[in-house]
C-alpha positions, 0 to 999 in steps of 0.5 A: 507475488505468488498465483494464489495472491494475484488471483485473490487480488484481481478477485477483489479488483473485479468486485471493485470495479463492478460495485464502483460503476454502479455507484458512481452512476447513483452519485452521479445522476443524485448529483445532478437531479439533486443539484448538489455540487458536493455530490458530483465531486463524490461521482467523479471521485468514484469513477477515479476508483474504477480506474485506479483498479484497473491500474491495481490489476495490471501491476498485480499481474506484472508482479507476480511473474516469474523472473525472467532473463530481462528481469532476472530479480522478479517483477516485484517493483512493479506493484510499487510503480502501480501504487506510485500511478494510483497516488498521483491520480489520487492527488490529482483527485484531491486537488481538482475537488479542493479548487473546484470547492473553492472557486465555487465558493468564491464565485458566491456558492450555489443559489440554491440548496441540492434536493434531498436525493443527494443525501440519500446518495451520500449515505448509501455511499458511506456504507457501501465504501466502507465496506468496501475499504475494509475489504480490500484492506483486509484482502491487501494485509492477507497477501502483503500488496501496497497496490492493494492497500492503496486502492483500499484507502482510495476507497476510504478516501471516497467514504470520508468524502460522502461523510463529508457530502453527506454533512455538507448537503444536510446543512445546505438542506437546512438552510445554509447552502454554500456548506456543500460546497464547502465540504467538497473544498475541505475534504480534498485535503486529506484526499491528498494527504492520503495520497501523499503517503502512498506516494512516499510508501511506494518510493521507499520500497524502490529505492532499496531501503533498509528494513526496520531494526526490530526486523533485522533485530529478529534476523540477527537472533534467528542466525545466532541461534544456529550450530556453529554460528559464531557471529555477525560480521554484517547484516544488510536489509533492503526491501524489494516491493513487498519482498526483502534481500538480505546480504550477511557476513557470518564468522564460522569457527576456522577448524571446521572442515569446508563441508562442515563450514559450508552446511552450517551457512546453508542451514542458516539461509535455508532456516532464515528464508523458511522463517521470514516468508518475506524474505525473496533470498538472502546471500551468504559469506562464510568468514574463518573465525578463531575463537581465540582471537576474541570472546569465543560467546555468540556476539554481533559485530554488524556493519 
């Protein structure tokens, strides 16, 4: 990640930070003056934001240090082990708020039901982490960081669970208290459903997957439209973080004199790392081809 993005991301991680204290101070004293078990669980969720942030800046920072000698690929991988952290303290959340729903629930549910300061609580969280969500999200897809879209849906996670806060108080208020506690119970499932989909995201990424077909689809039309190129021998794609390698193996017309062989591979990695800005480097072989051996048309023999 290059300066302009990490500081673009601790930008949005400081703004996080300052709108999710005062928010959790909000839910926190409604929860308790309101008596809202619902609300309370929202505060505590909230407060595993600001933490997850300070996460998301650490890895942010990490990430976008140069390579150096004991990392002489980069420091991508790390944005990937923020994210991995952030789902687990996300799971954790989700976890801790669906079994104290359900304890709640099955010790007979509150005695009474919360004030009407937890529902004005839980609606002004809505609006405020929804905001926020899209936010993040947006500043996440602008600069490609997985840690950063993370944190964006722990703020959607924390929307959907005021949503949820705010339905399970109002029914309470109506007349039907052990709601609240039951929509804290409900929500945490997709709490961690969320976080259980970053956590596979994150791994994926550092486990030298393959890009998709489409991806290297595109790759493999971009070399073969290059002077001299005459096929594919093999393309291989691996993601690094947010970044990609590619390893090829290009068949170049054996009559053409080394200099001439040698330009036309450098045209193609100089092109191919100009055309995808994902792509971290790409590594190329020159194999001598004779166009008589077969079809002397452009084609692709990928591994």
């Amino acid at each position: 990640m290059n300066e302009i993005n990490v500081k673009i991301a601790v930008k949005v991680s400081v703004g996080t930070i300052i709108i999710n204290s005062v928010l959790t101070g909000l839910k926190l004293c409604a929860g308790l003056f309101a008596g809202s078990y619902a609300m309370l669980s929202d505060a505590a969720h909230t407060a595993s934001d600001t933490f997850s942030t300070l996460i998301v800046m650490a890895g942010v920072k990490i990430s976008g240090k140069k390579a150096d000698a004991g990392h002489p690929y980069g420091h991508e991988r790390f944005e990937c082990i923020a994210a991995v952290i952030l789902s687990v303290l996300l799971f954790a959340t989700g976890a801790g708020i669906g079994y104290s729903g359900i304890s709640k629930l099955l010790d007979g549910g509150p005695s009474s039901p919360p004030g009407i300061l937890a529902l004005i609580a839980a609606a002004v969280s809505v609006a405020v982490k929804e905001g926020m969500y899209r936010y993040t999200l947006s500043a996440a897809k602008k600069i490609k960081s997985g840690a950063l879209k993370a944190d964006a849906w722990h703020h959607r996670s924390d929307a959907l669970s005021s949503v949820g806060s705010f339905a399970g108080i109002l029914g309470a208020v109506l007349g039907f208290a052990p709601l609240d506690a039951i929509a804290g119970a409900v929500l945490s499932a997709f709490v961690i459903k969320v976080a259980v989909g970053i956590f596979i995201d994150a791994v994926r990424k550092m486990t030298d997957e393959a890009c998709s077909p489409e991806y290297e689809g595109r790759i493999r039309e971009r070399i073969l439209s290059r002077p001299n190129i005459i096929k594919i021998d093999s393309l291989k794609t691996r993601k690094f973080g947010e970044r990609v390698y590619v390893d090829i193996e290009i068949g170049i017309d054996e009559n053409l004199t080394f200099i001439k062989a040698h330009d036309a591979a450098t045209n193609v990695h100089d092109d191919l790392e100009a055309s995808f800005p994902e792509i971290k480097h790409c590594t190329i072989h020159a194999n001598p081809f004779n166009p008589k051996d077969a079809n002397s048309e452009k084609s692709d023999f990928s591994e």
